[in-house]
C-alpha positions in Angstrom: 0.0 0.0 0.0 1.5 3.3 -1.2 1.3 6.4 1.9 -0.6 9.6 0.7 2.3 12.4 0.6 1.1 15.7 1.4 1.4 19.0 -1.1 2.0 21.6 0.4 1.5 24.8 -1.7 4.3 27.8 -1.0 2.8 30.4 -2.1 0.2 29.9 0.7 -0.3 32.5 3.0 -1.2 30.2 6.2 0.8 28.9 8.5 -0.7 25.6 9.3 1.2 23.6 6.4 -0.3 20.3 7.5 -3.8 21.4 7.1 -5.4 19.2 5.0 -6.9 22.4 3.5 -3.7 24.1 3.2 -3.2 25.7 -0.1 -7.1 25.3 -0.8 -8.4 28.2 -0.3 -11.9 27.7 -1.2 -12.5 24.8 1.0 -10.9 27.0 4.0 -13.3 29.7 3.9 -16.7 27.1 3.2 -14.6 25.3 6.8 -13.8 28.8 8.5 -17.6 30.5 6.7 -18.7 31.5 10.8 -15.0 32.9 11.3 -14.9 36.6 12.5 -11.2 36.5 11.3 -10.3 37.0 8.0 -8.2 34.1 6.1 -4.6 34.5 5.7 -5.1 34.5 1.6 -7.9 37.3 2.4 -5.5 39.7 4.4 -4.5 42.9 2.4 -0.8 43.1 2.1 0.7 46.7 3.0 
């Protein structure tokens, strides 16, 4: 049986690299939808 290897995706903004919803930004936001803090791909960069 062949392990799953995780991608990680570096031009992600979050921190948590072994989130299985790192780099998936859409299925973060549906996960984090009753959040009162923004995303880390949704923060405005200075």
């Amino acid at each position: 049986m062949e392990l799953e290897k995780m991608i990680t995706n570096e031009n992600c903004p979050c921190k948590k690299k072994k989130c299985e919803r790192h780099g998936k930004c859409d299925e973060c936001r549906k996960h984090h939808v009753d959040s009162k803090r923004p995303r880390p791909c949704e923060k405005k960069t200075p």
